[in-house]
C-alpha positions as CSV (number, residue, x, y, z in Angstrom):
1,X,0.0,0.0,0.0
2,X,1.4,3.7,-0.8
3,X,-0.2,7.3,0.7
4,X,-1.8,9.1,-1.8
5,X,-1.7,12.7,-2.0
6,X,-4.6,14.6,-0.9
7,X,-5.8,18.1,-1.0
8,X,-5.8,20.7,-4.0
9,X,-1.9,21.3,-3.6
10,X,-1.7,17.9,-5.0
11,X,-4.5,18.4,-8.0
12,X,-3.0,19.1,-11.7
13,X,-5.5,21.8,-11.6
14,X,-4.6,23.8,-7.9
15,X,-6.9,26.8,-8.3
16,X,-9.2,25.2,-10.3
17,X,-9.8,22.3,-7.3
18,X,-10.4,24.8,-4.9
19,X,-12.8,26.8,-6.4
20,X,-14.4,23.8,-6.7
21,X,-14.4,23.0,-3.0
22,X,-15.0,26.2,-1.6
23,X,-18.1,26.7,-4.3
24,X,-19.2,23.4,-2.8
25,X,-19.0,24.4,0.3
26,X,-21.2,27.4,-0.3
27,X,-24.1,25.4,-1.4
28,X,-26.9,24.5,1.2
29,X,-27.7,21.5,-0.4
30,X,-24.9,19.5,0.5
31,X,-26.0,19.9,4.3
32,X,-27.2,22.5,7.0
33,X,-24.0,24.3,8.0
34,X,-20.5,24.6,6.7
35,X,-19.1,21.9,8.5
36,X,-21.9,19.1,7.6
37,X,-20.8,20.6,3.4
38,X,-17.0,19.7,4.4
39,X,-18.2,16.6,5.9
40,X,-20.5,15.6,2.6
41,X,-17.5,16.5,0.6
42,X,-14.3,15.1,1.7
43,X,-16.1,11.9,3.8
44,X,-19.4,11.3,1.6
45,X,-18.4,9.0,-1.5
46,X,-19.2,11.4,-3.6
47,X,-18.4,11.5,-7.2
48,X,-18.1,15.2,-8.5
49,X,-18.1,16.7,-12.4
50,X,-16.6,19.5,-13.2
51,X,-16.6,21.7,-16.4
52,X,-12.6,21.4,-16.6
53,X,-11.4,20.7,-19.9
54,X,-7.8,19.4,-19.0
55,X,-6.3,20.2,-22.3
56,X,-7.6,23.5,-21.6
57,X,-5.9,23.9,-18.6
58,X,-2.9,22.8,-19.4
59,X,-2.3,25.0,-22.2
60,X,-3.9,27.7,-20.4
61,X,-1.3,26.9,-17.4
62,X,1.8,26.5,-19.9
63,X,0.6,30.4,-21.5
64,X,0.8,31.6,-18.4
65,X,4.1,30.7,-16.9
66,X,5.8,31.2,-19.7
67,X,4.8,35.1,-19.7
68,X,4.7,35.7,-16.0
69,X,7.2,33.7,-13.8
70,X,6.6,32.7,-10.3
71,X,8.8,35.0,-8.7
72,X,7.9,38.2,-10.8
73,X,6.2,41.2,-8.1
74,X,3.1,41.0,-11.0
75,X,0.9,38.0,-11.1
76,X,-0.5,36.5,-14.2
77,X,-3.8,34.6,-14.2
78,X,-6.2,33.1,-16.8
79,X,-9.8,32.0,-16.4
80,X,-11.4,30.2,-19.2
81,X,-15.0,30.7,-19.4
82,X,-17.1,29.7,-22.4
83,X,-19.3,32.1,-23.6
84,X,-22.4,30.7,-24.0
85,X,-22.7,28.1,-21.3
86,X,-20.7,30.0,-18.6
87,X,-18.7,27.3,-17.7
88,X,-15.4,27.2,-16.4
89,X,-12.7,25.4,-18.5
90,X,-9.4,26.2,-17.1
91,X,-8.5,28.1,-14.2
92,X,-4.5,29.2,-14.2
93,X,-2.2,31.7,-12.6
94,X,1.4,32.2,-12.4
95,X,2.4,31.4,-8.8
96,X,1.5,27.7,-7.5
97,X,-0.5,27.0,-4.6
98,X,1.6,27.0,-1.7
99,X,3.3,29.1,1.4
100,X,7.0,29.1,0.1
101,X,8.4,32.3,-2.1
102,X,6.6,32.6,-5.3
103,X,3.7,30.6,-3.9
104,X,0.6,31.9,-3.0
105,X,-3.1,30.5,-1.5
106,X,-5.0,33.7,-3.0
107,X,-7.0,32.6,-6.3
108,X,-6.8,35.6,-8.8
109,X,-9.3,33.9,-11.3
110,X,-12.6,33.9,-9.1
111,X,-15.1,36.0,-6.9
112,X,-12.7,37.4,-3.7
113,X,-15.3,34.9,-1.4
114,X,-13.9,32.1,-3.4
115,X,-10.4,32.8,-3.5
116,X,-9.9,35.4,-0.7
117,X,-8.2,38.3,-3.5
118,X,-9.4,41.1,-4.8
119,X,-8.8,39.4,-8.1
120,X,-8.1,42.7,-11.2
121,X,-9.6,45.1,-12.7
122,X,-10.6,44.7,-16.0
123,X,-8.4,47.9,-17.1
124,X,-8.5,48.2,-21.2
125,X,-10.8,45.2,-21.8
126,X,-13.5,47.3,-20.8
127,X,-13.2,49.7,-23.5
128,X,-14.9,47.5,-26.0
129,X,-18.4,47.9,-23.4
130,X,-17.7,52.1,-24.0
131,X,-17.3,51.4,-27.8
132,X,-19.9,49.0,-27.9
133,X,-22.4,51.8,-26.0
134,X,-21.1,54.4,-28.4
135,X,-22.4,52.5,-31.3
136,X,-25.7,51.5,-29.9
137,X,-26.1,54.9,-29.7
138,X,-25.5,55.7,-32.9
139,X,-22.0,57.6,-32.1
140,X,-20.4,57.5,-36.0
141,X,-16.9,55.9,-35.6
142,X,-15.7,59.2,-37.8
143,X,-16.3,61.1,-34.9
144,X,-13.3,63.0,-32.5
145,X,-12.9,63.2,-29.2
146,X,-9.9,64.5,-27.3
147,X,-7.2,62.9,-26.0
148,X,-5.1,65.4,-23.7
149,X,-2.0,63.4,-21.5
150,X,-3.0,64.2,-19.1
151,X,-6.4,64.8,-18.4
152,X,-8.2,66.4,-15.9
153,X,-11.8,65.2,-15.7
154,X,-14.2,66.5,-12.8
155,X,-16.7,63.5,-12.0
156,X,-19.6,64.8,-11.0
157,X,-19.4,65.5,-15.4
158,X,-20.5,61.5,-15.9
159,X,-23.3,60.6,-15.5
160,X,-24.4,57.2,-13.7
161,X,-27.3,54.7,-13.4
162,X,-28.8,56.8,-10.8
163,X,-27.9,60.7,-12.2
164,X,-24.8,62.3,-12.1
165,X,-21.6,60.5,-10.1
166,X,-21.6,62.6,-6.6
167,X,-18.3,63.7,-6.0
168,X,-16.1,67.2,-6.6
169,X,-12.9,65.4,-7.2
170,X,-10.8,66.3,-10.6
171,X,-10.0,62.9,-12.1
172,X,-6.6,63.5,-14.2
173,X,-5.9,59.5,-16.3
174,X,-2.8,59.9,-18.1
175,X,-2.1,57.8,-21.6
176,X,0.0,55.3,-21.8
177,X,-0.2,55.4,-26.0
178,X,0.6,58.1,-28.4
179,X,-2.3,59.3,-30.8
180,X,-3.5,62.3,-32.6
181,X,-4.9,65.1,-30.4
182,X,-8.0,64.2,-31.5
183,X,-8.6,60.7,-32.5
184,X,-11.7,58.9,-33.9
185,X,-13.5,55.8,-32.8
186,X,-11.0,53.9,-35.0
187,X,-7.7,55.5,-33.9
188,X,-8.7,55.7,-30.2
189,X,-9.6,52.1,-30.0
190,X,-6.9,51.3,-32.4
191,X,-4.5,52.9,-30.2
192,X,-6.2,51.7,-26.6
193,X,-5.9,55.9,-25.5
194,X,-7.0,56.7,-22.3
195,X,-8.0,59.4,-22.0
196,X,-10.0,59.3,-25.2
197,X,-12.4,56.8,-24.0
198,X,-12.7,58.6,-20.8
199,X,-14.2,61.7,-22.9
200,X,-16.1,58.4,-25.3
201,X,-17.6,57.8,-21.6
202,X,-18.3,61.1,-20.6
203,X,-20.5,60.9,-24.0
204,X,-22.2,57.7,-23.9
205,X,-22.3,58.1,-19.6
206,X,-21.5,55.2,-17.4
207,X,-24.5,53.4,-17.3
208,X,-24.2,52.2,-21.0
209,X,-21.1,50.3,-21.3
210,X,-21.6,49.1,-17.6
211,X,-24.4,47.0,-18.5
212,X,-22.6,44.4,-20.9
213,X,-19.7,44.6,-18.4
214,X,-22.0,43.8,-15.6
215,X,-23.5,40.7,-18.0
216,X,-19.9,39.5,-18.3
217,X,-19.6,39.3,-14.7
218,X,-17.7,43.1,-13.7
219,X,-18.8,43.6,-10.2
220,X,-18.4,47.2,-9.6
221,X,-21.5,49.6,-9.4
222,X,-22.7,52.1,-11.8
223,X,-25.4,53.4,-9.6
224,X,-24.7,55.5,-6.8
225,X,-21.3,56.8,-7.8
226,X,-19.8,55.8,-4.3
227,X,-17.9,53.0,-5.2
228,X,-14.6,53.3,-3.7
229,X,-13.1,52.4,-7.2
230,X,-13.4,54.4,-10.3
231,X,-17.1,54.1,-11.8
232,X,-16.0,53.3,-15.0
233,X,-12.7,51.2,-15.7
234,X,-12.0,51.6,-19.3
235,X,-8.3,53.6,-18.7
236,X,-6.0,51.7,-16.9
């Protein structure tokens, strides 16, 4: 007889495992408190299906490292989610599960009460929900906006779910790309400029291109305008 290895540590898919478990754990059908789920889980015979496609993760985990090393300050993670069925197919970041240097417990990929980190923000990805809002609102793609470096951009000017974002504070997003002083919908997305989409935003407001984020599972609110974050994350 030999001792298997046990735990998510062990699993060919770490953070993938434990979302698992601690999704699991989450759901009141599996018993009465937390501690009958764990019980269920680990004790109960049960035989559990995932969504993981293992070819998947492994080339999503191989992408990963080979970008973003272990001991780097940044972190690189990946989730694969299919569009349509919303389910998970890979789960990968760049430090392994563990407490040694260049290891790390926190799951970047999932909800922070799954994996305990504030996982990213969506920075520049979100710029395709402010282009998307421009053209359902029939914003022609010829059209200019500014793109100082910086900016300064009060936001009580944007205008939220709920009215205009409360607050007096000057917002000043610098660009990390060069582009004309006034750039188009082509050259500003082209380009990825900043400050651009912020005036784009100012435009179509925040409510617009926070709806299809919020369908694609962006968590921070449009409404009030208190969210300690920016309302919008289109710049990064």
């Amino acid at each position: 007889m030999q001792n298997q290895p046990n735990g998510c540590a062990n699993s060919r898919a770490q953070f993938f495992c434990d979302y698992v478990v601690r999704w699991l754990k989450t759901d009141p059908a599996l018993g009465a408190t937390a501690a009958d789920r764990q019980r269920l889980i680990f004790n109960g015979g049960l035989t559990i299906k995932t969504t993981i496609d293992m070819r998947d993760q492994r080339a999503a985990q191989e992408a990963v490292e080979r970008n973003v090393y272990k001991g780097d300050s940044a972190i690189g993670a990946i989730a694969l989610v299919e569009p349509r069925s919303g389910n998970v197919r890979a789960l990968a970041q760049s430090r392994p599960m563990g407490s040694k240097k260049g290891e790390t417990f926190l799951n970047y990929t999932v909800p922070q009460k799954y994996g305990d980190a504030a996982g990213f923000q969506p920075g520049s990805t979100f710029k395709a929900f402010t282009l998307t809002a421009a053209i359902k609102e029939g914003i022609p793609l010829t059209r200019t906006f500014p793109a100082p470096n910086p900016g300064a951009f009060p936001l009580n000017d944007f205008e939220t779910c709920d009215g205009p974002y409360r607050s007096t504070e000057v917002w000043t997003p610098k660009n990390s790309t060069s582009s004309s002083s006034n750039p188009n919908l082509y050259e500003g997305t082209q380009k990825s400029v900043n400050t651009f989409f912020v005036n784009l935003e100012r435009e179509t407001g925040i409510c617009e291109p926070w709806k299809p984020g919020a369908g694609h599972g962006h968590r921070v609110s449009a409404r009030s305008g208190r969210s300690r974050r920016s309302p919008w994350a289109s710049p990064t």
